[in-house]
N, C-alpha and C positions, 0 to 999 in steps of 0.2 A: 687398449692398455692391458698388459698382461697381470691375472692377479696375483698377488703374494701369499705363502701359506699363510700370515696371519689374518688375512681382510677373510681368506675362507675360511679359516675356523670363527672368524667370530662370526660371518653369514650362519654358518650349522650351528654356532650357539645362539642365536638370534632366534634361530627354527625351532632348537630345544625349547626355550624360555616361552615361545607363543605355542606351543603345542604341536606344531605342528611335524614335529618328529616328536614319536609319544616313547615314554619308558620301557625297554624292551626292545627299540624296532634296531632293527638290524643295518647299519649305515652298507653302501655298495663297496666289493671288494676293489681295494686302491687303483687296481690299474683301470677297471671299469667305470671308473670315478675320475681317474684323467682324464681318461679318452672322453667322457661326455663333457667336461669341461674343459677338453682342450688345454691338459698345463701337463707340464713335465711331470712321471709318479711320484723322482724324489718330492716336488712339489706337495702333493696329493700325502705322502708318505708324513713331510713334515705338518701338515694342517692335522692329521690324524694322533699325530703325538702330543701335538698343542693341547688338544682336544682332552685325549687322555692326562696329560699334565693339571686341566683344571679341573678334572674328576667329572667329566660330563660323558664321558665313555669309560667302556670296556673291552678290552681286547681279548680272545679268548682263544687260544693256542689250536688252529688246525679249525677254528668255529666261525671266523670276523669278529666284526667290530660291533658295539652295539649298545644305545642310550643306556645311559644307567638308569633304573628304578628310583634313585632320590641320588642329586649331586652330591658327589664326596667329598670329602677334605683333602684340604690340601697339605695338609700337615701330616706327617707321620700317624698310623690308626693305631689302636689298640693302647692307647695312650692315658685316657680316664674310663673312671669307672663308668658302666652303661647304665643308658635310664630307664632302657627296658623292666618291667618287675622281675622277668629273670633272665639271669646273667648266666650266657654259656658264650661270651666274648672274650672275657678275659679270667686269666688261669692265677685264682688267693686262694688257694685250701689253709682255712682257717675253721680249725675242729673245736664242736661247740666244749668239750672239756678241756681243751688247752690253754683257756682264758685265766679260769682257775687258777691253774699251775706257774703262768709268768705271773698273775697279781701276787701268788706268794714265796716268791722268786725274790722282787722288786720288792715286797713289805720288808724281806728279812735284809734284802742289801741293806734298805732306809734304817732297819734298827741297827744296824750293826754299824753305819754310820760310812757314807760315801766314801771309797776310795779316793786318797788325795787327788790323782790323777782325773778325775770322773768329772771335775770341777775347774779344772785350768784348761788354758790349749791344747791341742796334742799332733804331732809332726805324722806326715802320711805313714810313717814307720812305727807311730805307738812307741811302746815301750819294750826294753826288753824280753821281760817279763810275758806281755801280749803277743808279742811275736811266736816266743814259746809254745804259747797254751794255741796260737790258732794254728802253726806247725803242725800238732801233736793233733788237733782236732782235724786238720783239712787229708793227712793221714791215711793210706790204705795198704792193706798188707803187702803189695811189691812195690810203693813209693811214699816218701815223707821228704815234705819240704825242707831244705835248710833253715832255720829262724830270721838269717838274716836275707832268705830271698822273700818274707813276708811284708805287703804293706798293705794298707785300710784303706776303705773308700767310703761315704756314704753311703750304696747301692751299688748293687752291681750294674746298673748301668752305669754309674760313674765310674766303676772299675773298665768298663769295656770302650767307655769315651776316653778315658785315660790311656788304657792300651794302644787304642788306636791312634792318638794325639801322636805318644812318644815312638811308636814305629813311623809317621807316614806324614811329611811338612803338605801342608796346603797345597792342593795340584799332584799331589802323587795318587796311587792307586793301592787297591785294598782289594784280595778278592774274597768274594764269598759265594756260601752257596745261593743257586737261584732263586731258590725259596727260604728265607730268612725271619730270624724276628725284626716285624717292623721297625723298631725301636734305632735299631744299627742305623736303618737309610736312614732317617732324620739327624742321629749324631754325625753321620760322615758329609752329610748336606750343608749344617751348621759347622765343622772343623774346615771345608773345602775339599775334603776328601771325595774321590770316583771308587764307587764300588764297580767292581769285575767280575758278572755273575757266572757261576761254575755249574756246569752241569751236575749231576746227580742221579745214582740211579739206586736199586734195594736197600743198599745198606747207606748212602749218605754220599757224600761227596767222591766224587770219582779224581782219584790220581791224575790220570790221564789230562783230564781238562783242566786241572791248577797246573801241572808242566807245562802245557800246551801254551796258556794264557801268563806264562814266567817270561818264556821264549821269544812271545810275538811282539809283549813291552814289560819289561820287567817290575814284575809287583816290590810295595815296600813290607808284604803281609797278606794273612787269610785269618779271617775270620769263620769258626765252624763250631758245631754243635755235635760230636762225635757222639753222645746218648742220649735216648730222648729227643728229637732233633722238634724245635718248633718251628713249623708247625706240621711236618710231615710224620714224626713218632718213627724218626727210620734210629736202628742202633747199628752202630760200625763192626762187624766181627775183629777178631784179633788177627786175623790176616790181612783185613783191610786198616786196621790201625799200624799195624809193621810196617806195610807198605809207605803209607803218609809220610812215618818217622824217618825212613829211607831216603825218603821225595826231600823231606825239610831240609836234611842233613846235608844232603848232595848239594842241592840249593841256595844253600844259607838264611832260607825263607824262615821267616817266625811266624807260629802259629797262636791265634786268640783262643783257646780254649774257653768256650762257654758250660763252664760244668751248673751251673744253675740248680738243672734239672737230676741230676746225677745222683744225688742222696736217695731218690725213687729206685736204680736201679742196680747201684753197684758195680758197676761198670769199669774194668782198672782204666784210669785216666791215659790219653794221648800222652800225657807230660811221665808220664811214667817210663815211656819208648822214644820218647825226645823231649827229654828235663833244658836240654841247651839250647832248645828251638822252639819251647813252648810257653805261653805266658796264661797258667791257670787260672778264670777267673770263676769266683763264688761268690755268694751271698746269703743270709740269714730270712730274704723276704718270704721265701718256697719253703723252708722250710720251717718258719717258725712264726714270723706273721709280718704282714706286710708295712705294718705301723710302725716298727720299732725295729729297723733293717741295719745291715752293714754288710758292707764289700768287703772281699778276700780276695788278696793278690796273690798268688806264688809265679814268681820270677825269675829267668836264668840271672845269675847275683850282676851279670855284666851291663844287663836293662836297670837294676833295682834303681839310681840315679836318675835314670830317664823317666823313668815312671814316676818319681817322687815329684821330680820338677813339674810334670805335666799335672799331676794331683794338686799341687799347689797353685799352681798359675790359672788351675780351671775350676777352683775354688769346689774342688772336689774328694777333700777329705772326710773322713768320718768325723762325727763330733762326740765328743769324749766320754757324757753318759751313755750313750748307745752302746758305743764300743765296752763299756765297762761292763752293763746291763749283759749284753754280747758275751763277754769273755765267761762273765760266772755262771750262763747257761751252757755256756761249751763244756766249763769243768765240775758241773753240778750233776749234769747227767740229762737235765731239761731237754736239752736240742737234740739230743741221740732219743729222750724217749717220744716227744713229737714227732720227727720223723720216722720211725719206727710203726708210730698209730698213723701216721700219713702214707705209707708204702700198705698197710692194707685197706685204706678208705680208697685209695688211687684205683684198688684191686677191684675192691669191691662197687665202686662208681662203671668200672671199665665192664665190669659184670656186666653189671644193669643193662649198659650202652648196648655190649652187643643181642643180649636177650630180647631189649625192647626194640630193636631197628634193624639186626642184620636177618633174625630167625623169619621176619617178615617182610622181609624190602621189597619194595617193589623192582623191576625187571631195571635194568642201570643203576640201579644204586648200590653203592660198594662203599665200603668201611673198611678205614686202615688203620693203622698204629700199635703202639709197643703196650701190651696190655699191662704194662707197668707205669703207665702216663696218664697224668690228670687230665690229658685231652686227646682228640681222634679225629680223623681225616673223612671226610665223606665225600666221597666222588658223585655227582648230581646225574640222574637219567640227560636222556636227550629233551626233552621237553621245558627242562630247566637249564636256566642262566644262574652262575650263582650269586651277582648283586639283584636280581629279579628274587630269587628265594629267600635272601638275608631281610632282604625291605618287607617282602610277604610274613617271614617269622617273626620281625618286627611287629607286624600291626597281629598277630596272635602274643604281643607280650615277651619274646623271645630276642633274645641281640647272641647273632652268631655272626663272626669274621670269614667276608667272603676272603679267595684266595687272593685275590689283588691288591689283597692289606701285604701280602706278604712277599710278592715277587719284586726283584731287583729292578726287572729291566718294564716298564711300562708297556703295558698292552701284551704282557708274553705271560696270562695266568691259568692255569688250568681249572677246568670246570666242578669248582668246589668249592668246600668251606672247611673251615675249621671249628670242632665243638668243646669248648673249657665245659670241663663236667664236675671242676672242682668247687663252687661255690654254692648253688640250690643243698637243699637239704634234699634227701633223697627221693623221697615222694612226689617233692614238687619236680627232683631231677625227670622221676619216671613218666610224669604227667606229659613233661616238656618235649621227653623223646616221642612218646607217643603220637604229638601234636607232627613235630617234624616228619615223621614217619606218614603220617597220612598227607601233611603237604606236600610232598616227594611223591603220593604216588596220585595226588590230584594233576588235573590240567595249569598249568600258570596262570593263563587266561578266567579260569574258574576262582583263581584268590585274586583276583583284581589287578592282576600283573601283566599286561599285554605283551 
């Protein structure tokens, strides 16, 4: 009887689970793995995705396949806080003097006595008024939103589940780039959405392959990270933003602008070079703190219905003190001067990173990103796997996101990690890199990782 790719991946997950394919080892390249078992590759091809689907592999671009160090989840990563004692997993720059500044922000709202609005319901579009001030705040010298292409979300990830709801019905496609925030694959998994991974190369998402991938089946959208890009820290030059806006227009493709991260670098926005093809989206958690967030939508005015609709039906509107709390930091001066002291802690974090780990790396180790980003790419020697080195920096205390938190397509991730450098205080930041630094240039086998 011929076997099926599922009876063979649950035989290798059987062999995971008794030991005896141990963490680390390297599964036989697919067709070598037919041929000895006699099945067709696609055969062999689909038992190996399975596999990777239930986080018991890793695939690793030009390297094979190979146990994971500790089974993954199956759910989107990067998603709670780590339990590690330190956190270089996920990116909260939360500055110990800014705590201060929103308590007495929020004291003088309370004495002055809640805005009426702050206390009733409030429609994805806010209020006049609100619409104004986030206008005038989301604002850069060669673009400003209209007021009425403004609406609110909870987070910005509900602003980017909302975008993507009202561009792209269940079964359509979406592309993005290869390397992504997690976050996106688990919303477009839960909407029904197919993400379309796009290649990339220096500067971010390459032209070429969102046409290419327009062509072969036509997308309803792209999702991309034009500055700061997470998790690679690639920024777009202004001739590869021209181009894009060209691509959109010709196209009629709409793009998700994920400005997030952008208050770090000033960056003129994609939507600035296609306002009618681009749907900006922002948020208050990067920049101000992650407890007391709100989504910013700016929209070509033709989407703003679509979007409202999709906020409301995915119960993903802002709730009203937020939004208030929100609006009297945009026009008090608060949220300009946090991020302000956030653009030089980002500096001076990214300092530290390359003093402590590039001046001394060991031979394969390389360090990338925009030294204007609370986090940094690290390419692994040949000796290291990178869920083999996240599970090792784990048991030193340490939660870093392998690359496989972030790639589109399963089993296609390249040999790295990502490091958020935004949250340790800096001493224990430098303690932490220095740990990394010597586990990078130990043997794997030597921190207990076969």
């Amino acid at each position: 009887m011929r076997e099926n790719y599922l009876s063979i991946a649950e035989a290798i997950s059987a062999d995971i689970a008794a030991g005896r394919l141990r963490p680390g080892e390297r599964l036989p390249p697919q067709r070598d793995f037919a041929y000895a078992r006699k099945i067709a590759v696609s055969t062999a091809s689909r038992a190996y995705s399975e596999l990777v689907r239930r986080g018991l592999v890793t695939g690793e671009v030009g390297r094979g396949t190979y146990v994971r160090a500790a089974p993954g989840p199956l759910g989107p990563a990067l998603a709670e806080p780590a339990l590690a004692p330190i956190d270089l997993e996920l990116i909260f720059p939360v500055l110990p003097e800014q705590n201060a500044e929103l308590a007495r922000g929020l004291q003088e709202m309370l004495r002055a006595g809640l805005p009426d609005q702050a206390l009733r319901p409030i429609g994805a579009a806010g209020t006049a008024a609100a619409r104004e001030t986030a206008a005038h705040f989301l604002a850069r010298p060669d673009w400003k939103p209209a007021a009425r292409q403004i609406l609110f979300a909870g987070n910005g990830r509900q602003a980017i589940a909302a975008a993507l709801a009202a561009l792209a019905p269940a079964g359509e496609r979406i592309g993005v780039e290869a390397m992504t925030y997690p976050i996106v694959k688990g919303i477009a998994a839960r909407l029904g959405i197919t993400l379309v991974p796009l290649a990339l190369d220096e500067e971010g998402l390459r032209p070429d392959a969102l046409a290419r991938a327009h062509r072969a089946t036509p997308l309803r959208g792209v999702y991309l990270q034009p500055a700061l890009h997470n998790p690679l820290g690639l920024t777009m030059s202004a001739a590869r933003r021209e181009e894009l806006a060209t691509l959109l227009a010709d196209t009629g493709l709409v793009a998700v602008e994920d400005a997030v991260y952008s208050f770090l670098a000033d960056e003129p926005p994609l939507a600035s070079l296609a306002p009618a093809q681009t749907i900006l989206i922002d948020s208050l958690s990067k920049r101000i703190a992650p407890g007391l967030t709100l989504g910013l939508i700016a929209a070509p005015a033709r989407l703003t219905d679509k979007l409202a609709v999709a906020l409301r039906s995915g119960a993903w509107t802002a709730a009203a003190f937020p939004l208030a709390a929100g609006l009297r930091w945009m026009t008090d001066g608060t949220a300009d001067r946090i991020a302000n002291a956030k653009r030089r802690d980002a500096r001076e974090r990214q300092e530290l990173a390359w003093q402590e780990i590039a001046r001394e790396a060991p031979a394969g180790l390389v360090l990338k990103g925009d030294r204007r980003a609370y986090h940094l790419w690290l390419e692994l020697p040949d000796g290291w796997r990178a869920d083999a080195f996240a599970a090792a920096a784990a048991r030193q205390g340490i939660a870093i996101a392998p690359a496989s938190a972030f790639a589109v397509s399963p089993g296609h991730a390249p040999n790295a990690v990502r490091l958020a450098l935004a949250s340790p205080p800096l001493e224990t930041l430098r303690g932490a890199l220095q740990t990394l630094r010597r586990l990078a240039a130990s043997d794997a086998g030597d921190s207990g990782v076969e």
